[in-house]
PDB file of N, CA, C and O in Angstrom:
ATOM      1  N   UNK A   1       9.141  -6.765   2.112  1.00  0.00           N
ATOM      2  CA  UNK A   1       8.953  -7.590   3.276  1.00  0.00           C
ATOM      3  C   UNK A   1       7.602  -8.280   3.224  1.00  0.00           C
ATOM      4  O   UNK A   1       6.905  -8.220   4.237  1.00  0.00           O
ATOM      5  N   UNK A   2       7.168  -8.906   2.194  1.00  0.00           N
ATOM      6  CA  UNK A   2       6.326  -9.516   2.456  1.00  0.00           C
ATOM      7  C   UNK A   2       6.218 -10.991   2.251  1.00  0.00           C
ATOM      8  O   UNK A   2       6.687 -11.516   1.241  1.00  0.00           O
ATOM      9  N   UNK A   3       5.514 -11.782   3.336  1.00  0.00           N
ATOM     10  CA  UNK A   3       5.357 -13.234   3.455  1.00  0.00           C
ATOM     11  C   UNK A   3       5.155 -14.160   2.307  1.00  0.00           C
ATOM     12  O   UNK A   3       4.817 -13.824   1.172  1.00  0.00           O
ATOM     13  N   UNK A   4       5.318 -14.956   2.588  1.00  0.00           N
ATOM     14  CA  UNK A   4       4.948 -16.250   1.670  1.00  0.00           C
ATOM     15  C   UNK A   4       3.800 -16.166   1.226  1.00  0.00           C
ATOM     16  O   UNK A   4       3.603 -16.201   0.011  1.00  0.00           O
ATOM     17  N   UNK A   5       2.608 -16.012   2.289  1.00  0.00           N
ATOM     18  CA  UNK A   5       1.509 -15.776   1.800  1.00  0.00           C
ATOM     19  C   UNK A   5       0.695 -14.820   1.111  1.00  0.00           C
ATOM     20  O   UNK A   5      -0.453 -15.038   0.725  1.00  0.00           O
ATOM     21  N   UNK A   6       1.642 -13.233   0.904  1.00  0.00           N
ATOM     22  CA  UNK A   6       1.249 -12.788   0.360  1.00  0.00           C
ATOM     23  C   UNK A   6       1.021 -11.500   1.218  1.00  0.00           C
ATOM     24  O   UNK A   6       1.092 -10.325   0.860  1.00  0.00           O
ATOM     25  N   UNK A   7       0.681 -12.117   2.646  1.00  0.00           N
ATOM     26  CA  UNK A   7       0.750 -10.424   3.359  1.00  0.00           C
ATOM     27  C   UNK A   7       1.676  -9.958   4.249  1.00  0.00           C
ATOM     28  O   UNK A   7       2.525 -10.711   4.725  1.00  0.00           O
ATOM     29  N   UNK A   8       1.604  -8.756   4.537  1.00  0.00           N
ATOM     30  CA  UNK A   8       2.719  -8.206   5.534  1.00  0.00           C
ATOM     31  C   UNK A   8       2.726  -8.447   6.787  1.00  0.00           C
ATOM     32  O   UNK A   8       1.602  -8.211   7.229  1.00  0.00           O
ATOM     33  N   UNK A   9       3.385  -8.778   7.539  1.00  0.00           N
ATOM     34  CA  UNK A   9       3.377  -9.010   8.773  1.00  0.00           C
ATOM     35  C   UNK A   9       2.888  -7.378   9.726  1.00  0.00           C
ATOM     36  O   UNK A   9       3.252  -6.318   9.218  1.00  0.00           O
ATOM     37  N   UNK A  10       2.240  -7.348  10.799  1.00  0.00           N
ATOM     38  CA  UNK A  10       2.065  -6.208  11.810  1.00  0.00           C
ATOM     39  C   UNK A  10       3.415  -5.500  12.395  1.00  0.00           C
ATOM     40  O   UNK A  10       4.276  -6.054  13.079  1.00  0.00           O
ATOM     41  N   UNK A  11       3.389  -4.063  11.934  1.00  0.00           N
ATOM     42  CA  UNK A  11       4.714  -3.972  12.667  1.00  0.00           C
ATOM     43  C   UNK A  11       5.677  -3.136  11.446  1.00  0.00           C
ATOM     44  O   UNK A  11       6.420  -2.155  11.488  1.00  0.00           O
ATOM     45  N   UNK A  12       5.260  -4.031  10.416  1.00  0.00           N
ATOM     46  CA  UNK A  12       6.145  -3.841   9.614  1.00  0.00           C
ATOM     47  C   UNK A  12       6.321  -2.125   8.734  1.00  0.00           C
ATOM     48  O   UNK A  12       5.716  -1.111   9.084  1.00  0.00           O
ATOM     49  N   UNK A  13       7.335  -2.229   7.529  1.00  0.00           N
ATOM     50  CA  UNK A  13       8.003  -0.707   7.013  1.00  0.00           C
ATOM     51  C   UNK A  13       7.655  -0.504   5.704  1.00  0.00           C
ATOM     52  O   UNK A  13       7.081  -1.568   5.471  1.00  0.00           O
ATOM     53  N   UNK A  14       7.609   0.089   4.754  1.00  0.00           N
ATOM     54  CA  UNK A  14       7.428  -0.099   3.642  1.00  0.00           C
ATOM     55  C   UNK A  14       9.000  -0.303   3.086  1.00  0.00           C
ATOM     56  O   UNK A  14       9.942   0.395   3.462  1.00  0.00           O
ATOM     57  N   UNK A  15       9.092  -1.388   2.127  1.00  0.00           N
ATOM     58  CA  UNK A  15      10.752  -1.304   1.792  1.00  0.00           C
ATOM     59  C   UNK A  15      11.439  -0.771   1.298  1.00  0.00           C
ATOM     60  O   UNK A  15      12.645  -0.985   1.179  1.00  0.00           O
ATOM     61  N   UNK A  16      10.555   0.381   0.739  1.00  0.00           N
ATOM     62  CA  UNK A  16      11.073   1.260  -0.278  1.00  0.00           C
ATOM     63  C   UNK A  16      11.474   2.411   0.414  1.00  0.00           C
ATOM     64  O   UNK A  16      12.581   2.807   0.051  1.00  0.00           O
ATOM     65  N   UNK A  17      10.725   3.344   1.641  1.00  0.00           N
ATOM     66  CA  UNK A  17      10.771   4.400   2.221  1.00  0.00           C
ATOM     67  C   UNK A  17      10.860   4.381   3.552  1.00  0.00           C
ATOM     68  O   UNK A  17      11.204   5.363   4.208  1.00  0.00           O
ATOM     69  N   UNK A  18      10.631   3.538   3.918  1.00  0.00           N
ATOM     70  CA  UNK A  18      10.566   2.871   5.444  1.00  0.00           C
ATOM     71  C   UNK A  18       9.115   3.283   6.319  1.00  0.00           C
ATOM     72  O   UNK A  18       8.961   3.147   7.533  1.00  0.00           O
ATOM     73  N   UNK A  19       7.990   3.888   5.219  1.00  0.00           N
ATOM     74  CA  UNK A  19       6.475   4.790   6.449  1.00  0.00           C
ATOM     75  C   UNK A  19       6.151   3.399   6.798  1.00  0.00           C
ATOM     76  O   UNK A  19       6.396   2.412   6.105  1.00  0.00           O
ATOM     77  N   UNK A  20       5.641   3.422   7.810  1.00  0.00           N
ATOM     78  CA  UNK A  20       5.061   2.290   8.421  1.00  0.00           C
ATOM     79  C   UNK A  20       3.909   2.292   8.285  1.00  0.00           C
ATOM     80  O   UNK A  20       3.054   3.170   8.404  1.00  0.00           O
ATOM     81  N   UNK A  21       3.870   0.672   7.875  1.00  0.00           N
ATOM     82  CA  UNK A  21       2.662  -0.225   7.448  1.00  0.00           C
ATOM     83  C   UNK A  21       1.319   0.545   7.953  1.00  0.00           C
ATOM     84  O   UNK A  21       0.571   1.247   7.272  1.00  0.00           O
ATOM     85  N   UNK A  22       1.203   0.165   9.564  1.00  0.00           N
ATOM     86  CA  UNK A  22       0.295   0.653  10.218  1.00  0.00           C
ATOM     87  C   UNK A  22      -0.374   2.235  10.116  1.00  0.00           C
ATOM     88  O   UNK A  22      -1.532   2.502  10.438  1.00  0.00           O
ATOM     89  N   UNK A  23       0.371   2.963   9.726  1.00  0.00           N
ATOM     90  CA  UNK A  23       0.256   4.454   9.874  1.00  0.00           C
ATOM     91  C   UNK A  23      -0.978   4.577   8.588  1.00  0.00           C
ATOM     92  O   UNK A  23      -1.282   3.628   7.866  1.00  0.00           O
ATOM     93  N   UNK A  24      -1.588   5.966   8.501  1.00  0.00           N
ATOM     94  CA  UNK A  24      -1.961   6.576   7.387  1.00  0.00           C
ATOM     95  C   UNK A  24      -1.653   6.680   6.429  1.00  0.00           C
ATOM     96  O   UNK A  24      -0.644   7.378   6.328  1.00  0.00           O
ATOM     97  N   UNK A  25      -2.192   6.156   5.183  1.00  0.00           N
ATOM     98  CA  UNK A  25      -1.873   5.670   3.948  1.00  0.00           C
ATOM     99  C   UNK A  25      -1.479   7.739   3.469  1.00  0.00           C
ATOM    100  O   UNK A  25      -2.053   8.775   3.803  1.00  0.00           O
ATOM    101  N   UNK A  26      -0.124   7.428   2.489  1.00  0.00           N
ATOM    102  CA  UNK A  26      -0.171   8.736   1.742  1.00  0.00           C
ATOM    103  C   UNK A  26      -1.490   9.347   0.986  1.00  0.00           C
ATOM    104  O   UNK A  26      -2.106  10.400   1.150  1.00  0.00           O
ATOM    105  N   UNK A  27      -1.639   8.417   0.231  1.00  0.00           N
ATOM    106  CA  UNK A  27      -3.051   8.852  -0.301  1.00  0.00           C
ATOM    107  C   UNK A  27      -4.152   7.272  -0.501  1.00  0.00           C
ATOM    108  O   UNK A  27      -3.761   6.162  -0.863  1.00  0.00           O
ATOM    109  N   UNK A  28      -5.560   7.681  -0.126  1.00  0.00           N
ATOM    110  CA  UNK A  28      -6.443   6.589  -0.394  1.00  0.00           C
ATOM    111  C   UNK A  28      -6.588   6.750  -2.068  1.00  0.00           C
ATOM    112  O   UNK A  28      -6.790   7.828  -2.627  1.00  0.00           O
ATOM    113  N   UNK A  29      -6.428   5.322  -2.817  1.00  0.00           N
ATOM    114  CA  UNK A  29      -7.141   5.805  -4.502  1.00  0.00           C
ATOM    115  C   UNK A  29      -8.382   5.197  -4.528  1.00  0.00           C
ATOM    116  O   UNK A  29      -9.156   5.561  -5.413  1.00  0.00           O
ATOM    117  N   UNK A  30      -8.872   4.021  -3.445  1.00  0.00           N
ATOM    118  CA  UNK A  30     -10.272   3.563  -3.359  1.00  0.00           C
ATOM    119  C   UNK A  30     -10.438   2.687  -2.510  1.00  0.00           C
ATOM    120  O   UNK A  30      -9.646   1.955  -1.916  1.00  0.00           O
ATOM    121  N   UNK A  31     -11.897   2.840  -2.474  1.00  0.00           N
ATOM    122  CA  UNK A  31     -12.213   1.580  -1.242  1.00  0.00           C
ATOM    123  C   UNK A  31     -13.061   0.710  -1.827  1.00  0.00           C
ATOM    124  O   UNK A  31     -13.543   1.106  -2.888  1.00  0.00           O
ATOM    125  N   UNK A  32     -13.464  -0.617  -1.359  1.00  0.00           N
ATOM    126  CA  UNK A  32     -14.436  -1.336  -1.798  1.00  0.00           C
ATOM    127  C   UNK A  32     -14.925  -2.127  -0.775  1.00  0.00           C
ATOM    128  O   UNK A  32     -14.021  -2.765  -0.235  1.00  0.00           O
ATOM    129  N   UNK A  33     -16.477  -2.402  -0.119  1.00  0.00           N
ATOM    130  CA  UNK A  33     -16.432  -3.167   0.472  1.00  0.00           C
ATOM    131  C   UNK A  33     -16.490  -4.349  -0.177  1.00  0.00           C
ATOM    132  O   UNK A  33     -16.675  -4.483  -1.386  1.00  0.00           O
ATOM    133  N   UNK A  34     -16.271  -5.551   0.939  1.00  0.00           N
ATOM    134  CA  UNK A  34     -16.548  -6.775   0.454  1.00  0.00           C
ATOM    135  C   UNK A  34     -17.404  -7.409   1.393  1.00  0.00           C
ATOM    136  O   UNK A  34     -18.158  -6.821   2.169  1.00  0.00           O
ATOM    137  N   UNK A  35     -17.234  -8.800   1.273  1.00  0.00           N
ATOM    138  CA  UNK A  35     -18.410  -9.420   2.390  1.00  0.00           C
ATOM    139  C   UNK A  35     -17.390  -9.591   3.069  1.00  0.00           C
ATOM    140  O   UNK A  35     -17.490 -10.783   2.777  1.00  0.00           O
ATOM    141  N   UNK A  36     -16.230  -9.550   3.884  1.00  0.00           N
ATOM    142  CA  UNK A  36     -15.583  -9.560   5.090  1.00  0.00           C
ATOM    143  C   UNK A  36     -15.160  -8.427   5.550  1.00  0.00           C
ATOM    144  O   UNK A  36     -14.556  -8.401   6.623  1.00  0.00           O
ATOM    145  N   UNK A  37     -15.412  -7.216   4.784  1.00  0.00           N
ATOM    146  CA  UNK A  37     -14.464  -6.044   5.679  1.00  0.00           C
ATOM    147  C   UNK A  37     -14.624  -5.074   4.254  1.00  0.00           C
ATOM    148  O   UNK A  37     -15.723  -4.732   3.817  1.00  0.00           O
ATOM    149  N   UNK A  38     -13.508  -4.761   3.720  1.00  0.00           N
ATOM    150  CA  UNK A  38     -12.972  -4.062   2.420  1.00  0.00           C
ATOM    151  C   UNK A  38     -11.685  -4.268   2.169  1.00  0.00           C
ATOM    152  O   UNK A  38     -10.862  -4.831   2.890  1.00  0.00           O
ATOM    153  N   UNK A  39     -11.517  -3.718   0.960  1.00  0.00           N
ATOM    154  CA  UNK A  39     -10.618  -3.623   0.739  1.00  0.00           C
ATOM    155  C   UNK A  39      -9.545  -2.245  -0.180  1.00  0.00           C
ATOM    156  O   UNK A  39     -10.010  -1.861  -1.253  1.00  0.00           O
ATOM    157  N   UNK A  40      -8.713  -1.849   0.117  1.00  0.00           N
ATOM    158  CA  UNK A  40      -8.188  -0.495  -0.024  1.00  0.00           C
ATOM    159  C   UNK A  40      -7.201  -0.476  -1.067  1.00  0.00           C
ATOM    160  O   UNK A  40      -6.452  -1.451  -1.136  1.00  0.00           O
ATOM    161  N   UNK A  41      -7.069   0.454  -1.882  1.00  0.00           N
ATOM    162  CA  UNK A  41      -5.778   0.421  -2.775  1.00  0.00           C
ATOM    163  C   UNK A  41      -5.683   1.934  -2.335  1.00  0.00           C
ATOM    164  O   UNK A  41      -6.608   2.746  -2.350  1.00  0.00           O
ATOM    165  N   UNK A  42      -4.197   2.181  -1.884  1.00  0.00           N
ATOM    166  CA  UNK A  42      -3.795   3.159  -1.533  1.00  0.00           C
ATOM    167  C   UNK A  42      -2.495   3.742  -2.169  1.00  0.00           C
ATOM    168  O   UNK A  42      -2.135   3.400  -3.295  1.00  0.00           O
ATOM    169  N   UNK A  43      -1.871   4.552  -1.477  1.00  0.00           N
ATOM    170  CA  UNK A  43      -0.011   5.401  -2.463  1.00  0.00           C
ATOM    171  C   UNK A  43       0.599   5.358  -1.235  1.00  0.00           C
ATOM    172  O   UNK A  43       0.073   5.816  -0.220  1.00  0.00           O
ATOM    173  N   UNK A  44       1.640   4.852  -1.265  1.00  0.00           N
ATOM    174  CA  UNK A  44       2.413   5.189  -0.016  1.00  0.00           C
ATOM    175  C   UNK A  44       3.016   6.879  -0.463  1.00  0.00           C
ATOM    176  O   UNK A  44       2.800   7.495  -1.507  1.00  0.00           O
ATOM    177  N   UNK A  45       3.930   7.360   0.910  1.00  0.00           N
ATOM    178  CA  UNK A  45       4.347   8.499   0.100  1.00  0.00           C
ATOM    179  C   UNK A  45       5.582   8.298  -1.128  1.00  0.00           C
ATOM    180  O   UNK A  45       5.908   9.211  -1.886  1.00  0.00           O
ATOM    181  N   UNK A  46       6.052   7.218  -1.146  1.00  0.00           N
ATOM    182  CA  UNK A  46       6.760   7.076  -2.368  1.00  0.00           C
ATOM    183  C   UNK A  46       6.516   6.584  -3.670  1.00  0.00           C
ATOM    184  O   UNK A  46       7.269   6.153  -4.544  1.00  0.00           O
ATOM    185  N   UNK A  47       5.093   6.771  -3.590  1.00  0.00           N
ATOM    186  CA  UNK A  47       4.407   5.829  -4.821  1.00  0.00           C
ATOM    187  C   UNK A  47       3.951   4.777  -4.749  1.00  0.00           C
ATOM    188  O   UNK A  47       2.832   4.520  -5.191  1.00  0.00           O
ATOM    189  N   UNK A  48       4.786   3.837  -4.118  1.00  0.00           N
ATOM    190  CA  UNK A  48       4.100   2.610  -4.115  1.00  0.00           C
ATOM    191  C   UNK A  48       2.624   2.517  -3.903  1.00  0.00           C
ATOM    192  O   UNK A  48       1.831   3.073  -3.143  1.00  0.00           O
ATOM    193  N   UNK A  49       2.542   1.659  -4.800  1.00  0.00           N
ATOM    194  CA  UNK A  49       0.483   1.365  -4.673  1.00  0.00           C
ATOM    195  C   UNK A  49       0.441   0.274  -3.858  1.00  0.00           C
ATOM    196  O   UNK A  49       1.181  -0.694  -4.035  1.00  0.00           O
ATOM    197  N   UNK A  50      -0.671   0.375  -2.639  1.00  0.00           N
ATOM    198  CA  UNK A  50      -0.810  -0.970  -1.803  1.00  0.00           C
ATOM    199  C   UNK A  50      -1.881  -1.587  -2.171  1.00  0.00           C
ATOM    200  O   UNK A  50      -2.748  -0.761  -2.456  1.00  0.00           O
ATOM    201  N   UNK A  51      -2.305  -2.890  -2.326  1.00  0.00           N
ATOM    202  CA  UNK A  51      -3.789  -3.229  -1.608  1.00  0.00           C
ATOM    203  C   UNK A  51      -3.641  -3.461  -0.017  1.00  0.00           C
ATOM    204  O   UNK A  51      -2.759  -4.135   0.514  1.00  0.00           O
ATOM    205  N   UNK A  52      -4.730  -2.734   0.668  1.00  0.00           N
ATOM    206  CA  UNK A  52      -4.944  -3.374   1.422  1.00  0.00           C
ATOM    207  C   UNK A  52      -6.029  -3.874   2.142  1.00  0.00           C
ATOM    208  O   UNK A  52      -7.113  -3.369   1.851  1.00  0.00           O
ATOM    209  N   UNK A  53      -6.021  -4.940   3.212  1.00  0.00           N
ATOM    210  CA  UNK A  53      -7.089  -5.966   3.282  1.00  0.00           C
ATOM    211  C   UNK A  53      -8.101  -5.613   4.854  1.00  0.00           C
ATOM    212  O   UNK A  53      -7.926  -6.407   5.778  1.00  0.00           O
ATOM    213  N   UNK A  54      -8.984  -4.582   5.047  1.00  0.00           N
ATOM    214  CA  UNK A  54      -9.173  -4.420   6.211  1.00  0.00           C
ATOM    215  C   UNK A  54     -10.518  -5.435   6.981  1.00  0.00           C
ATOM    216  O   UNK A  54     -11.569  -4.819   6.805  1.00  0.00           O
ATOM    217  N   UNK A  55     -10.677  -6.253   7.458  1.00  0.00           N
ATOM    218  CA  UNK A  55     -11.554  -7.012   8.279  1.00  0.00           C
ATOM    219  C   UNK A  55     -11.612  -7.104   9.905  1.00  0.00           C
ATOM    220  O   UNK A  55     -11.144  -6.432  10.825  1.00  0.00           O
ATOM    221  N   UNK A  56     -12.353  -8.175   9.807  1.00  0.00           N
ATOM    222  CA  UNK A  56     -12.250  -8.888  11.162  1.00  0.00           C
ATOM    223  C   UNK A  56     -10.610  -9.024  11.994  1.00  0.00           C
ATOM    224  O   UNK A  56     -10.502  -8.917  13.216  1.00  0.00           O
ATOM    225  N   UNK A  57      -9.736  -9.210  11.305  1.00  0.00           N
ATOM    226  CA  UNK A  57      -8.151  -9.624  12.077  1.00  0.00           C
ATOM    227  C   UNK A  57      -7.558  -8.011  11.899  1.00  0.00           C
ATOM    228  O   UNK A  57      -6.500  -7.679  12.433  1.00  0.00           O
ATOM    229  N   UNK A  58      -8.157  -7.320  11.303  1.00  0.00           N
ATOM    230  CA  UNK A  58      -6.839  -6.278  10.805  1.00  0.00           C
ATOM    231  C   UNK A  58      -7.007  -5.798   9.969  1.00  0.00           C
ATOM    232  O   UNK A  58      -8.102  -5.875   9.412  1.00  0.00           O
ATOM    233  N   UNK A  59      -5.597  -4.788   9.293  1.00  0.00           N
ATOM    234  CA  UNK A  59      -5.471  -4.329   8.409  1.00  0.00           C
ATOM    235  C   UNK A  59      -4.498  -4.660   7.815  1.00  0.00           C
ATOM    236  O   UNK A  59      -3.548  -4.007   8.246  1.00  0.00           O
ATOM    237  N   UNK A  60      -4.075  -5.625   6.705  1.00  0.00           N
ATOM    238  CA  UNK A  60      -2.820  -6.105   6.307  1.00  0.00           C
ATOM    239  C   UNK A  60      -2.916  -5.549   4.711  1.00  0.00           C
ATOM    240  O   UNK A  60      -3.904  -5.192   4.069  1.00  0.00           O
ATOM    241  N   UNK A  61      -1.368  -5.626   4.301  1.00  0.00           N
ATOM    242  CA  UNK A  61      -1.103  -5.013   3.054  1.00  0.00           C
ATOM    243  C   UNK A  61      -0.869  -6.599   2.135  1.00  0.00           C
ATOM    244  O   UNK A  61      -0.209  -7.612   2.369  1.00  0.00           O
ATOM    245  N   UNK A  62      -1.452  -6.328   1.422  1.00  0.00           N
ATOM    246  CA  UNK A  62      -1.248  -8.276   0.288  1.00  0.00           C
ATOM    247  C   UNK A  62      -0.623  -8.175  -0.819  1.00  0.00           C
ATOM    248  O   UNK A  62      -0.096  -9.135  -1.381  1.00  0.00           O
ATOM    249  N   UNK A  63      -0.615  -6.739  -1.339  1.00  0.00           N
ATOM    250  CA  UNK A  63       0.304  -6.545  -2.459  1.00  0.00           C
ATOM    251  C   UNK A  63       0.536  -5.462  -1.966  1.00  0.00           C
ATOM    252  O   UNK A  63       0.009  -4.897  -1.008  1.00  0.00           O
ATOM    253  N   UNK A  64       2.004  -4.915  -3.175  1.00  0.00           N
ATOM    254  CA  UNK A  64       2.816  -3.666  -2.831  1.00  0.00           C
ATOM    255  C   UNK A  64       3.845  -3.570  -3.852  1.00  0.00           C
ATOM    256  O   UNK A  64       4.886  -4.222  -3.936  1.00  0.00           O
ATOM    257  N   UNK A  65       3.126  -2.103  -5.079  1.00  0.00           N
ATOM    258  CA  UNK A  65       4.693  -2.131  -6.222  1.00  0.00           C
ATOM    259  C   UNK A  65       5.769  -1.443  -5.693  1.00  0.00           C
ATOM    260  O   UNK A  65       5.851  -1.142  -4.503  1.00  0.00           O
ATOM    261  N   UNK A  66       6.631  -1.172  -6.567  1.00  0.00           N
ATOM    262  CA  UNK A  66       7.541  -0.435  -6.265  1.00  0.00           C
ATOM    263  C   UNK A  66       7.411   0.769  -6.607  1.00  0.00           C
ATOM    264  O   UNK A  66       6.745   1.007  -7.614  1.00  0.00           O
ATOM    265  N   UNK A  67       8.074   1.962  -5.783  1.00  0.00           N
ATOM    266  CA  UNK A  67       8.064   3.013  -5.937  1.00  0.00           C
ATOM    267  C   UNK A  67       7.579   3.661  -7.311  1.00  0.00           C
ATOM    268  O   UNK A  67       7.960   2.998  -8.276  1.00  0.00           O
ATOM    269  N   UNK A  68       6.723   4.958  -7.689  1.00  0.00           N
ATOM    270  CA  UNK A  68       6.288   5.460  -8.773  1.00  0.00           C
ATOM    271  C   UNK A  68       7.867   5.713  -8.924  1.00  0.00           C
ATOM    272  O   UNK A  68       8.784   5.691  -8.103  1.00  0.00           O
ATOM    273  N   UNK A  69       7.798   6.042 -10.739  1.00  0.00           N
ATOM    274  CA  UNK A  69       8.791   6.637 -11.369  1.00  0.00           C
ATOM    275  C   UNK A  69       8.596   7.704 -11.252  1.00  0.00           C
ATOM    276  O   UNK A  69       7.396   7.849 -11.021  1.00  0.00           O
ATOM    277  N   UNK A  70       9.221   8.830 -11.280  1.00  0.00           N
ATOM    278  CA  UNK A  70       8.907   9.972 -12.050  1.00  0.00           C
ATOM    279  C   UNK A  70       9.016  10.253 -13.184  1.00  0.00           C
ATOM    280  O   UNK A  70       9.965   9.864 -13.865  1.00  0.00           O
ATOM    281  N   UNK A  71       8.177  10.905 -13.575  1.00  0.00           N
ATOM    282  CA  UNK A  71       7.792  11.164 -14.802  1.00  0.00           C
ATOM    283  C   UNK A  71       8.425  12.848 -15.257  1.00  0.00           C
ATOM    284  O   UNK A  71       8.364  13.924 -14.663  1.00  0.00           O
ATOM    285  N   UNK A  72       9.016  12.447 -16.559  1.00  0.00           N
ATOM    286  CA  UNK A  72       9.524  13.977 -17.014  1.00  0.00           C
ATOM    287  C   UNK A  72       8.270  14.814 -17.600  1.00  0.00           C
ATOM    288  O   UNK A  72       7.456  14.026 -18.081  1.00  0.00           O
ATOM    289  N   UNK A  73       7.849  16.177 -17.714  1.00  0.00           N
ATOM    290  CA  UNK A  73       7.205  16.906 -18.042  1.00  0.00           C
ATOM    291  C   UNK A  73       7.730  17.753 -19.751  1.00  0.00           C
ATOM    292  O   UNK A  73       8.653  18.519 -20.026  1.00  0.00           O
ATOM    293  N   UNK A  74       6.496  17.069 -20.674  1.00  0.00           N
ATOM    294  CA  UNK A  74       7.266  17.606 -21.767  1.00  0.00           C
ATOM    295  C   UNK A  74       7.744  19.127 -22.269  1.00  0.00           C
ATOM    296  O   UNK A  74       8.024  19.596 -23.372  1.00  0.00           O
ATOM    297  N   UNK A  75       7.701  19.623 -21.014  1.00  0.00           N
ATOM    298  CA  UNK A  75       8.294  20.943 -21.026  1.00  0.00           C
ATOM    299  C   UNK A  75      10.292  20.679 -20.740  1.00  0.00           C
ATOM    300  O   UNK A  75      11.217  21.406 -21.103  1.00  0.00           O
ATOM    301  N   UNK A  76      10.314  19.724 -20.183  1.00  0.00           N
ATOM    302  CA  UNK A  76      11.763  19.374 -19.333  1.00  0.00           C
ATOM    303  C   UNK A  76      12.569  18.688 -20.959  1.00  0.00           C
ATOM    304  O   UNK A  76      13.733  18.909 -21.292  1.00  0.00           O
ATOM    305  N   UNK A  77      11.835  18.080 -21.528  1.00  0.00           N
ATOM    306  CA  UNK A  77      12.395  17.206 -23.051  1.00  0.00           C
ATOM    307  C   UNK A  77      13.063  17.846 -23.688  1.00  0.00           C
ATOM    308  O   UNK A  77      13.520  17.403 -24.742  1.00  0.00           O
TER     309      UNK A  77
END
């Protein structure tokens, strides 16, 4: 669900799992400030990696992959 421009609208689900946008990221992997705010790359709980964009307007998501794979354990091979 994301815009033309690149970010998510307020409100919105993740498309993969449905946690919502707004809520607490599954896991933070970093922050950075910038000169408007920061910016976040986070895990949803299904893997997906977000950026997201926190400033002056908000907190919007601008990118978003798809769900992690899982990965087999070479004990399972």
């Amino acid at each position: 669900m994301t815009s033309p421009t690149g970010t998510t609208p307020a409100g919105t689900v993740c498309p993969h799992c449905g946690w919502p946008d707004g809520a607490e990221p599954f896991q933070v992997v970093s922050r950075h400030a910038t000169a408007a705010g920061r910016t976040e790359w986070t895990r949803c709980g299904c893997g997906s990696l977000q950026v997201r964009v926190v400033d002056d307007r908000g907190m919007r998501i601008v990118s978003r992959s798809g769900p992690a794979v899982p990965q087999s354990s070479p004990a399972s091979r």
